[in-house]
C-alpha positions in Angstrom: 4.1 1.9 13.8 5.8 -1.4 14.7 5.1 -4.4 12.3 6.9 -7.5 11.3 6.1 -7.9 7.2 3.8 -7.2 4.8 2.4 -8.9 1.0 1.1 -7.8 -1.5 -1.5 -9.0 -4.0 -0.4 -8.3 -6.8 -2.9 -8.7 -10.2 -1.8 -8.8 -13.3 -5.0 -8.5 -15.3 -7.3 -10.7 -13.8 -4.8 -13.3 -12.2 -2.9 -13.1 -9.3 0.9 -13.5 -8.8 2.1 -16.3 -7.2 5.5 -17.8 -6.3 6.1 -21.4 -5.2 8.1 -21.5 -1.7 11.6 -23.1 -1.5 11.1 -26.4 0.0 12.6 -26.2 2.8 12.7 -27.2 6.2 13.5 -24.7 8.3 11.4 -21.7 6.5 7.2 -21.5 7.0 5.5 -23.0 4.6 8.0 -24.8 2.1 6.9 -25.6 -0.9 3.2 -23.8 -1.0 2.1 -21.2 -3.0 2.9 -17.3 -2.0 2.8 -13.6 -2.4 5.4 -11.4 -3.2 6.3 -9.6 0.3 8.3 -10.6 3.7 9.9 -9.1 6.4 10.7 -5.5 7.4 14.1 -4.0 7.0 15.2 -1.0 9.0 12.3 1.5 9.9 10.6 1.0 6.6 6.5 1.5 6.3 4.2 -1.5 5.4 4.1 -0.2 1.9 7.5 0.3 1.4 8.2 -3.4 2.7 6.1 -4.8 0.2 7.2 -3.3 -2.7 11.0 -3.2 -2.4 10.2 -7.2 -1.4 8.2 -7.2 -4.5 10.8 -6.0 -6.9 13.6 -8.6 -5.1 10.9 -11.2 -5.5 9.5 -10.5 -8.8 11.3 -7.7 -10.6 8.6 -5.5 -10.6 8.4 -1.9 -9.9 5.7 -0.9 -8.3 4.4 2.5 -7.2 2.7 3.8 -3.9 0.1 5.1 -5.7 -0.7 2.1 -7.4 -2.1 0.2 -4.2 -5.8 -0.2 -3.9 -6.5 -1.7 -0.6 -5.0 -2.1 2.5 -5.4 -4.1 5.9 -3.6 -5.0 8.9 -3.6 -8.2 11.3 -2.3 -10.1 13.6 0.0 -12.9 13.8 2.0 -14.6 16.4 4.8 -13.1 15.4 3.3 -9.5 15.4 1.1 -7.2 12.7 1.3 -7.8 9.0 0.2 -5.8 6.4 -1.5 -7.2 3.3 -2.0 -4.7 0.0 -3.7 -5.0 -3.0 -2.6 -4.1 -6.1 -4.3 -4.3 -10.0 -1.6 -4.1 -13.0 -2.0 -4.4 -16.6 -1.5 -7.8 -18.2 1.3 -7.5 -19.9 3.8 -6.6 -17.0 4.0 -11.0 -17.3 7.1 -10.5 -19.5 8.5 -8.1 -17.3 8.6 -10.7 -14.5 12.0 -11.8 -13.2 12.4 -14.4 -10.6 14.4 -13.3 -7.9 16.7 -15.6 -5.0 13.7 -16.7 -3.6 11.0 -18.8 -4.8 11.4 -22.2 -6.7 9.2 -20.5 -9.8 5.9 -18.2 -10.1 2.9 -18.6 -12.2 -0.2 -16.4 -12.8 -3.6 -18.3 -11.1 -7.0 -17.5 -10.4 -7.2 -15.4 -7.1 -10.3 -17.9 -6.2 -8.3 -20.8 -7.2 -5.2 -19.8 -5.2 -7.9 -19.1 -2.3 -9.3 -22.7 -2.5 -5.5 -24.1 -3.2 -4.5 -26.7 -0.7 -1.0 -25.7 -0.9 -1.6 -22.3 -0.3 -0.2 -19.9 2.4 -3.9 -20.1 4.6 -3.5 -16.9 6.5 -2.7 -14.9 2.9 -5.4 -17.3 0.9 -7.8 -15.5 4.0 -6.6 -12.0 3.7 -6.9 -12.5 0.1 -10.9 -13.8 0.1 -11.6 -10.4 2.3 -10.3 -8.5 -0.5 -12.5 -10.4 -3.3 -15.6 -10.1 -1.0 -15.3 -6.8 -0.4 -14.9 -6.2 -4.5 -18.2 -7.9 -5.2 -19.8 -5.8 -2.2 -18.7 -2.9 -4.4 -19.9 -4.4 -7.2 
């Protein structure tokens, strides 16, 4: 299935992951707030993108099994694939900033929705998810 990337969500305990983009030019977005994830490599599957981008991102090992929600879209550039994923609180001290990313934080998923300097098309995948969990609810 051809796709061009794919982010993940990833919550640890009630907050969300984020990492603040390098600022600069010549990359989407500089400076605003993102998810761990990117680009495919090789003939990789969505999932399989997003972790191993996870673990170079963040340092954290996460499994298949682990993801909770899963949707495709479009963007100019082709389909992306946004997961979800919920993790205990205390993987915070296991978090390791990778190459990329001027630093990370934990922040509200609804604040990082409403954020000005966040990624919009993620912030929008993002609010899907959390509607969809009070639906459940």
């Amino acid at each position: 299935m051809p796709f061009s990337g794919a982010k993940l969500a990833l919550f640890l305990g009630d907050d969300l992951l984020v990492i603040k983009r390098d600022d600069k030019p010549d990359i989407p977005y500089p400076g605003y707030w993102d998810l761990p994830g990117g680009g495919r490599e090789g003939a990789e599957s969505p999932v399989d993108c997003a972790l191993r981008e996870t673990l170079e991102e963040v340092g954290l090992k996460i499994s298949p099994k682990d993801i909770c929600w899963q949707k495709s879209y479009q963007r100019a550039r082709g389909t992306v694939w946004f997961f979800a994923s919920h993790q205990p609180a205390n993987l915070v001290g296991q978090v390791e900033l990778g190459s990329e990313g001027q630093c990370w934080q934990l922040m509200a998923p609804g604040d990082y929705c409403a954020h000005d300097l966040a990624v919009p098309h993620f912030a929008e995948q993002l609010q899907l998810y959390l509607d969809q969990l009070r639906g459940c609810a």
